[in-house]
C-alpha positions as CSV (number, residue, x, y, z in Angstrom):
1,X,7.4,-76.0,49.5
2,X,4.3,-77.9,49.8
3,X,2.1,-79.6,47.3
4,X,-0.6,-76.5,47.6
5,X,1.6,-73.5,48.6
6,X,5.0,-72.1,47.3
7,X,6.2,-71.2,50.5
8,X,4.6,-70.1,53.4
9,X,5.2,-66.3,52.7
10,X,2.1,-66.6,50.4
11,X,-0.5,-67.1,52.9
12,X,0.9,-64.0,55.1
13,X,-1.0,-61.6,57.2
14,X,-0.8,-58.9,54.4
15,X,0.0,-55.9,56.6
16,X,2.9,-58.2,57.6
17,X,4.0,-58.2,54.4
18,X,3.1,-54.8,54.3
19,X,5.2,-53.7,56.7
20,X,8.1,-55.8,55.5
21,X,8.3,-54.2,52.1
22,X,8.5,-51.0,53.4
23,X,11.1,-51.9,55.7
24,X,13.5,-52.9,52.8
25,X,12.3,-50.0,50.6
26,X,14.8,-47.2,51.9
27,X,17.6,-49.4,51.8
28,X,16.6,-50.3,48.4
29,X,16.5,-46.5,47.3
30,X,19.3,-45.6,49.7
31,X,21.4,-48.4,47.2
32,X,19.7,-47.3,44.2
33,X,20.6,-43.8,44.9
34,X,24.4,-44.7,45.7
35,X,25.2,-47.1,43.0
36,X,23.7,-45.7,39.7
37,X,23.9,-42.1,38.4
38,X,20.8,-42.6,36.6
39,X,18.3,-43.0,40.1
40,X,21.0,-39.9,41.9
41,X,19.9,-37.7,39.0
42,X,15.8,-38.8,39.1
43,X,15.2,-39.2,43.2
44,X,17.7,-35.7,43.6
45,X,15.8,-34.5,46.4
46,X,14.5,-37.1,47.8
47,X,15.5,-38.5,51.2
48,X,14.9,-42.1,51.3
49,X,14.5,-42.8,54.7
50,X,11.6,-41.4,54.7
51,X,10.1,-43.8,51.9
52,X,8.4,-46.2,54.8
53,X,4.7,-46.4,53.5
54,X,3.0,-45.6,50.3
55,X,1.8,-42.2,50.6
56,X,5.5,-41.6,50.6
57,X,6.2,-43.6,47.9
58,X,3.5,-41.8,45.9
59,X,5.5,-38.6,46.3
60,X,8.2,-39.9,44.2
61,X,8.7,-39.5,40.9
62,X,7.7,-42.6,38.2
63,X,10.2,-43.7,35.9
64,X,8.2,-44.7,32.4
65,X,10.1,-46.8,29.7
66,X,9.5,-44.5,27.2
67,X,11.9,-42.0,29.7
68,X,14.0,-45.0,30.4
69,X,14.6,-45.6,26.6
70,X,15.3,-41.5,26.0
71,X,18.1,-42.5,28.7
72,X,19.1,-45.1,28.1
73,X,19.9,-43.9,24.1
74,X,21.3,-40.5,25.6
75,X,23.7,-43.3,27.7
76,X,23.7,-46.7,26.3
77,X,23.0,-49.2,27.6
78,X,21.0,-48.8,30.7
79,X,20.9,-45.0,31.2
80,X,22.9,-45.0,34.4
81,X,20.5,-47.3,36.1
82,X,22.0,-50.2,36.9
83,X,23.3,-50.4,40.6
84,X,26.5,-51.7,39.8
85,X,29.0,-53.4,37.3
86,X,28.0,-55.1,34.1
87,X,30.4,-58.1,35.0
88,X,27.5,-58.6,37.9
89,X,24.5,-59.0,35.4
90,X,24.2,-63.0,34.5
91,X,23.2,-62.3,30.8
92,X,22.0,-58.6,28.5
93,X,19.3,-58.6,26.4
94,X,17.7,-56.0,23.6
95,X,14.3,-55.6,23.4
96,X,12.3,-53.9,20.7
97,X,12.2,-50.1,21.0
98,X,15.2,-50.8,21.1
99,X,15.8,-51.0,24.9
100,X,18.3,-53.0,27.5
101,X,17.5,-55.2,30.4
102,X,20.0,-56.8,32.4
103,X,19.5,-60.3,34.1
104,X,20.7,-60.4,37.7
105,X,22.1,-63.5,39.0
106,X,20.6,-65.9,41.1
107,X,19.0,-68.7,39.8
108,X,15.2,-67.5,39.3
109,X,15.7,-63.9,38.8
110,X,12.5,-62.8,37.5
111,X,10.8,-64.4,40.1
112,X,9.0,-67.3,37.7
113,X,8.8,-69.9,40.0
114,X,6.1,-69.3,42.0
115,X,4.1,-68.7,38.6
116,X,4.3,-72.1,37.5
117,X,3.8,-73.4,40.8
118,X,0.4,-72.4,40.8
119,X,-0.5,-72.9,37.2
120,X,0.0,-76.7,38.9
121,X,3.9,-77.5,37.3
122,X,6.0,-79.1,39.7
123,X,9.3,-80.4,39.9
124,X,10.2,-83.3,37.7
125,X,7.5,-82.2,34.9
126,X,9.2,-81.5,31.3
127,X,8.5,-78.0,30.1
128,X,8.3,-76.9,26.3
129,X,9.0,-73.2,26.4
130,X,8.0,-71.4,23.6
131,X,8.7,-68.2,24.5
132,X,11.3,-66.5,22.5
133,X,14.7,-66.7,23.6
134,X,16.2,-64.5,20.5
135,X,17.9,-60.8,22.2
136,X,14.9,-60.7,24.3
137,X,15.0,-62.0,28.1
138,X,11.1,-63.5,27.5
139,X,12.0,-67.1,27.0
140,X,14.5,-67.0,30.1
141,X,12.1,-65.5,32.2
142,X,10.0,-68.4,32.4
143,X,12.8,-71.1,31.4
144,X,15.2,-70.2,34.7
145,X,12.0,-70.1,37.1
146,X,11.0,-73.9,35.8
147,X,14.7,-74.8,36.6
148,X,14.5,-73.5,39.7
149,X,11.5,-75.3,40.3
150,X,12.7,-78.5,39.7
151,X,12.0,-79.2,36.1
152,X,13.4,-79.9,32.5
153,X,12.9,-77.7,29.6
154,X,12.8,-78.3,26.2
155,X,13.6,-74.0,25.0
156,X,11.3,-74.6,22.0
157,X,11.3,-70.6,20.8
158,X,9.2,-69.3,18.3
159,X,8.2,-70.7,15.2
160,X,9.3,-74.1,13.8
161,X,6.2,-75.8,14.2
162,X,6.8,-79.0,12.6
163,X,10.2,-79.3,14.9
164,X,8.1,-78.4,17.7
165,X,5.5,-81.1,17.1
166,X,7.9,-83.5,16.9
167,X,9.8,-83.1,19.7
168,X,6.3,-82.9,21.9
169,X,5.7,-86.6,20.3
170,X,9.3,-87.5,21.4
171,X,10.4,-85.4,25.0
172,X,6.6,-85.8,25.5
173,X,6.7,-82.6,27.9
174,X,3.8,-82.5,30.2
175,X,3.5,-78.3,30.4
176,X,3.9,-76.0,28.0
177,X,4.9,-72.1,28.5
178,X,4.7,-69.5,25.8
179,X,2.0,-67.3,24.0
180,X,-1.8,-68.2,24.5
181,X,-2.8,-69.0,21.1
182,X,0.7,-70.8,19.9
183,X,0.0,-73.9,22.1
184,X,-3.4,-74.3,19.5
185,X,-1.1,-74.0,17.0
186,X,1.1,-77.0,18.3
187,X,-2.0,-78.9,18.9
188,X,-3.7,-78.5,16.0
189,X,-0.3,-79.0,13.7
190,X,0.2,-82.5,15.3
191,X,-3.2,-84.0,14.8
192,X,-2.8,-82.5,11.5
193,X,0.2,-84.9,10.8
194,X,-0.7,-87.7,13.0
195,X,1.3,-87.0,15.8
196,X,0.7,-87.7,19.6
197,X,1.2,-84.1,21.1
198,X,-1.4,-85.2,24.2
199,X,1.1,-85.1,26.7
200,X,0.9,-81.3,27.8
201,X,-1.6,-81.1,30.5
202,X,-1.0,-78.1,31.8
203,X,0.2,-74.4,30.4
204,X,1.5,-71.3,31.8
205,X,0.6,-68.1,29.0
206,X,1.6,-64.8,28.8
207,X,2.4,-62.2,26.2
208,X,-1.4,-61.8,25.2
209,X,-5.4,-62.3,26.2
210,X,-6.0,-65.8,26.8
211,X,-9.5,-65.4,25.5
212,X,-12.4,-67.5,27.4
213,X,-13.5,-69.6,24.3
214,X,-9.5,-70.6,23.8
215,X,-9.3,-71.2,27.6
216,X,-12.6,-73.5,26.9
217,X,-11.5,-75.3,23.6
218,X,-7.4,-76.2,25.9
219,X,-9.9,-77.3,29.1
220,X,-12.4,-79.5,26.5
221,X,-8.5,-81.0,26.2
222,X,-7.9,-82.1,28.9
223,X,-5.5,-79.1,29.7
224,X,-5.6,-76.8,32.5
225,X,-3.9,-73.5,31.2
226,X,-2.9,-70.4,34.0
227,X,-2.0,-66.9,33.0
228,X,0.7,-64.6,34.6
229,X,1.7,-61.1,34.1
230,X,5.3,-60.5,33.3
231,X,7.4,-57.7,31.6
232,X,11.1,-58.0,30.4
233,X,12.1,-55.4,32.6
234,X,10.4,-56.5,36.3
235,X,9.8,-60.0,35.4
236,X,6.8,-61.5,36.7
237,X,4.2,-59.3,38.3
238,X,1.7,-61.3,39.1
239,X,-0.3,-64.7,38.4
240,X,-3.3,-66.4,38.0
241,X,-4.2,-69.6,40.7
242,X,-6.6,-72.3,40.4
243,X,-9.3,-69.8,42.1
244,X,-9.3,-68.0,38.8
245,X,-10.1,-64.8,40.4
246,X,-7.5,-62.5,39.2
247,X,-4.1,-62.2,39.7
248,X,-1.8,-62.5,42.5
249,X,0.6,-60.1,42.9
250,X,3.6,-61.9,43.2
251,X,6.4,-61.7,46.3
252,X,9.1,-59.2,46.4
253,X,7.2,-56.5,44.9
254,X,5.3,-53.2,45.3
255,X,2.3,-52.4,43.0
256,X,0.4,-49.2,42.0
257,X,-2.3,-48.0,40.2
258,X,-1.8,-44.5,39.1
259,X,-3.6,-42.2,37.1
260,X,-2.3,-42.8,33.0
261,X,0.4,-40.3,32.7
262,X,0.6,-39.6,36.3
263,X,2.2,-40.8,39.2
264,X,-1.2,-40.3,41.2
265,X,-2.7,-43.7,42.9
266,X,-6.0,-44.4,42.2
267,X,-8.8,-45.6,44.6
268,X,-9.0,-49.3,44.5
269,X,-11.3,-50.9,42.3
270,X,-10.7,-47.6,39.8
271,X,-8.7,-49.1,36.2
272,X,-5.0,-47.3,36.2
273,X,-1.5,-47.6,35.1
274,X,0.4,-50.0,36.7
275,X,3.3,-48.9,38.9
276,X,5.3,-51.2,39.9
277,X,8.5,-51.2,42.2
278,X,11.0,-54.5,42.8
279,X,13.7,-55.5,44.7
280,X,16.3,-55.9,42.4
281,X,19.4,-55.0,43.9
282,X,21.4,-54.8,40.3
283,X,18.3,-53.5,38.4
284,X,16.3,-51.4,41.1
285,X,12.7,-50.1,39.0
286,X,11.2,-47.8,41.6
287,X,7.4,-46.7,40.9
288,X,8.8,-48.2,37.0
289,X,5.4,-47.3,34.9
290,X,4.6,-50.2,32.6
291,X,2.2,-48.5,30.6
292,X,-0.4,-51.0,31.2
293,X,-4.0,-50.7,32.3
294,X,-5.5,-52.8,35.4
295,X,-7.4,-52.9,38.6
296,X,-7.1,-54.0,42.0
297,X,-9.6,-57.0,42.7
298,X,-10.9,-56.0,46.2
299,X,-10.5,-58.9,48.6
300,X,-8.2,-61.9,48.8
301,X,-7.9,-65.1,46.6
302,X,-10.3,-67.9,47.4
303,X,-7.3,-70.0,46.8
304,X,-5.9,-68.6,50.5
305,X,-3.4,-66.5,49.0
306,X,-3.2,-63.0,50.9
307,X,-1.0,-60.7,48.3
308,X,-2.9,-57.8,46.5
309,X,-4.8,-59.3,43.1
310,X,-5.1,-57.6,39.6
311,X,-7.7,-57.5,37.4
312,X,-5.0,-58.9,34.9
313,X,-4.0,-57.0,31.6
314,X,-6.4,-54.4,30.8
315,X,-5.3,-52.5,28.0
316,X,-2.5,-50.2,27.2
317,X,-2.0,-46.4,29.0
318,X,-0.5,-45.5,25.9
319,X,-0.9,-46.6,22.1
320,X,1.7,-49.5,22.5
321,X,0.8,-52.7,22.1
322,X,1.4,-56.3,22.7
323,X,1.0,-58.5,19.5
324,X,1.6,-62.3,19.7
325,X,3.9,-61.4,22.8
326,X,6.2,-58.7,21.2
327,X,5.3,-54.8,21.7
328,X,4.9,-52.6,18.9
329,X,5.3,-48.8,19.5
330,X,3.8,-46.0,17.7
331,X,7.2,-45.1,16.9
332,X,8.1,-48.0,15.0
333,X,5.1,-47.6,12.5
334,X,6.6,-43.9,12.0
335,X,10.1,-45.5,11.4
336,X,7.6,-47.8,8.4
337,X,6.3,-44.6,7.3
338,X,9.4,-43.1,6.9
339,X,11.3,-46.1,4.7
340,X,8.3,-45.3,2.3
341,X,8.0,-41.3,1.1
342,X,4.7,-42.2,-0.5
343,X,3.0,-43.0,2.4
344,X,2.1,-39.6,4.2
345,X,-0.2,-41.2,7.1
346,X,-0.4,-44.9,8.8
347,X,-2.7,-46.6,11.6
348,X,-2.0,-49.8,12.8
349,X,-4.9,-52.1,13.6
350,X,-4.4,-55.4,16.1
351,X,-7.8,-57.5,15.8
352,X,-8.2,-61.5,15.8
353,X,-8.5,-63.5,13.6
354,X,-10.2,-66.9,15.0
355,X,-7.5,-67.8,18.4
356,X,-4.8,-65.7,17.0
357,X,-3.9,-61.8,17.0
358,X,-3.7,-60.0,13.6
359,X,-2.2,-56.8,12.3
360,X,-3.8,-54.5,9.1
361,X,-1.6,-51.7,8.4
362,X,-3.6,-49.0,6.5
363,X,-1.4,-46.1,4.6
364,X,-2.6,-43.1,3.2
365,X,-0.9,-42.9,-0.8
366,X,-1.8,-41.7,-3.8
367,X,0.3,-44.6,-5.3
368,X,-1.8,-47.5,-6.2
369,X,0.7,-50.0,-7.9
370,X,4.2,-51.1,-8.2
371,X,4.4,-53.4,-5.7
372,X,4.3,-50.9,-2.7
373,X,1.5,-53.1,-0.8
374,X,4.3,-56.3,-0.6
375,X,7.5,-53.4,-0.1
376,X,5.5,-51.8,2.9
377,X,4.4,-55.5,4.6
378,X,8.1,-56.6,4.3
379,X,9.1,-53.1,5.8
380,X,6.3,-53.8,9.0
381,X,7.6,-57.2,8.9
382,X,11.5,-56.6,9.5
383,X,10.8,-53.5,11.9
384,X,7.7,-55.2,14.3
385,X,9.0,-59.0,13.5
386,X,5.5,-59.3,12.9
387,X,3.6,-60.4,9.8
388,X,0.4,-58.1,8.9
389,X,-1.4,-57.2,6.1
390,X,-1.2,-53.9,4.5
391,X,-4.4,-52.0,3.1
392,X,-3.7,-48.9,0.7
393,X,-6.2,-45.8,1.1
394,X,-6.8,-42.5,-0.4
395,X,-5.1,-39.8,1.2
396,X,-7.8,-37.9,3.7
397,X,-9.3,-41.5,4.7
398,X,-7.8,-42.1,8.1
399,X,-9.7,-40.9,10.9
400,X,-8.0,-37.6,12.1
401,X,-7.8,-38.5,16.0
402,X,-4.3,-38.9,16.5
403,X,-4.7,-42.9,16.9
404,X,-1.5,-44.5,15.5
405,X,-2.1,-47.8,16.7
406,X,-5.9,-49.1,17.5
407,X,-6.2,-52.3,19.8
408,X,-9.7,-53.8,18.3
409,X,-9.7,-56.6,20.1
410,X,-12.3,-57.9,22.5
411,X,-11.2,-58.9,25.9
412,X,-13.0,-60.8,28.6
């Protein structure tokens, strides 16, 4: 490890890299294949030796979470999927949906490292992670890849502001890891009380848009703030450098961009699903559809990195969403919709409201009273974790287009 790259694997001739992947990638299957009923049942028919390149990969079925989930309820917890014993996974989590991720051992197993390594953290910095650390593997994703790097973290979680503050004025952590918009809320919380919360310099986001006016108002700061890609399942994708010209697909995985709902790669440069297959010897994904929408940036990094880059997060494929870092699923405002038999209709909106991401729930009721506004916002509350409003309508006023959940948000 240098002082400008990661490891020399970075700066590659890509079809080396290329060629390497696809080296591994039939062993991979092969193990897959041979370890966990789960990929036996969904690659039956499929030899893979023959898996060298991607037009052969394409031919393979994709595995989306919402087919992972059906499995993995039909046979808890991982569906037949993982490659081995539990007494081999490190920690298990649950994430909302609900669905269960594994963590493999190793010390940086979602591959975080190399993240904050080029959002400029390096060993010896102290790290305030505020990513959540409650069932959900998103605040160890980040928190084992800063230990690996080298540093010491302070694992903040969600909420608690005022603890959070000070302990910033105390630990004085130099970088900060969590949602985009919560670092303004630190920051703005300590000058509020007086407190000296100027030692973060530099932040690693994810779990939402880091918007270009809240990029601007961290840099006016005196921060510099990187973005990477990461879900709880793969870990991190891909990142953001100092080039700021998309993101580099990380080491150790293959990436797609396939056709929403199909497992068809688009030409480059055309917006898709992302595909996305790791090396995960406990916890194989092969062609695992995320559900989100991006692009491959045609060229390489001016920052001399030669891996594939993304566009970055460009929606979703389907009507799930990410709010303040946690999903919410069309199925969880029809799980709201059902605790309340006078709502016959619901559409969840996400907007912003000034740095931070907002949620309106409007319901279709011909009740107008008794409280049912506050019963159906603690109801979104305890199944999302989320706070939103809740606006009551007439029945017939919802748009009749099938929308469940409606992203309004503006992204850059």
């Amino acid at each position: 490890m240098s002082d400008t790259q990661f490891d020399a694997r970075e700066r590659q001739d890509p079809a080396l890299r290329e060629q390497d992947l696809f080296a591994r990638l039939p062993d991979l299957i092969a193990h897959a294949v041979a370890k966990s009923p789960g990929w036996a049942s969904h690659l039956a028919g499929h030899d893979p030796a023959i898996v060298t390149g991607r037009k052969a990969l394409a031919g393979l079925p994709v595995l989306r979470k919402s087919d992972l989930m059906e499995k993995q309820r039909a046979n808890p917890p991982f569906g037949g999927f993982l490659a081995g014993d539990l007494a081999g996974a490190a920690r298990v989590f649950m994430s909302p949906g609900p669905i269960w991720e594994p963590q493999a051992p190793g010390l940086d197993p979602w591959n975080g490292a190399r993240s904050l390594f080029a959002a400029g953290i390096r060993k010896g910095d102290v790290v305030l992670n505020a990513f959540s650390y409650h069932l959900t593997p998103g605040g160890f994703i980040l928190d084992q890849g800063a230990i690996a790097l080298g540093c010491t973290v302070f694992p903040a979680g969600v909420g608690n502001s005022d603890t959070q503050v000070e302990a910033i004025e105390v630990l004085k952590p130099t970088a900060f890891v969590g949602t985009p918009d919560y670092l303004k809320v630190l920051l703005d919380r300590g000058r509020e009380q007086g407190k000296d919360v100027s030692s973060i310099k530099k932040a690693l986001v994810s779990g939402g848009a880091l918007f270009p006016s809240l990029r601007q108002e961290y840099e006016d700061q005196g921060i510099t703030v990187g973005q990477c890609y990461a879900t709880a399942d793969l870990g991190v994708i891909a990142y953001e450098t100092g080039a700021r010209d998309g993101m580099v697909v990380n080491e150790d995985y293959i990436v797609e961009i396939v056709r929403p709902g199909t497992g068809e790669p688009v030409p480059d440069g055309e917006v898709g699903e992302l595909v996305v297959t790791n090396f995960n010897s406990l916890y194989p994904l092969i062609r695992f559809a995320t559900g989100d929408l991006s692009r491959i940036v045609p060229g390489q990094s001016a920052c001399g990195r030669t891996n594939m880059r993304l566009a970055g997060w460009m929606g979703r494929a389907d009507q799930r969403t990410k709010v303040k870092g946690m999903f919410v699923d069309p199925a969880q405002v029809a799980q709201i919709v059902a605790a309340h038999p006078e709502v016959g209709k619901a559409r969840l909106a996400v907007s912003r409201q000034g740095e931070t991401d907002a949620m309106t729930l409007t319901v279709e009721t011909e009740v107008t009273g008794n409280g049912l506004s506050e019963r159906i916002a603690a109801t979104l509350r305890d199944v999302t974790r989320l706070k939103g409003e809740v606006l009551l309508v007439p029945p017939g006023d919802l748009p009749n287009d099938g929308k469940v959940i409606a992203d309004e948000r503006e992204y850059g």
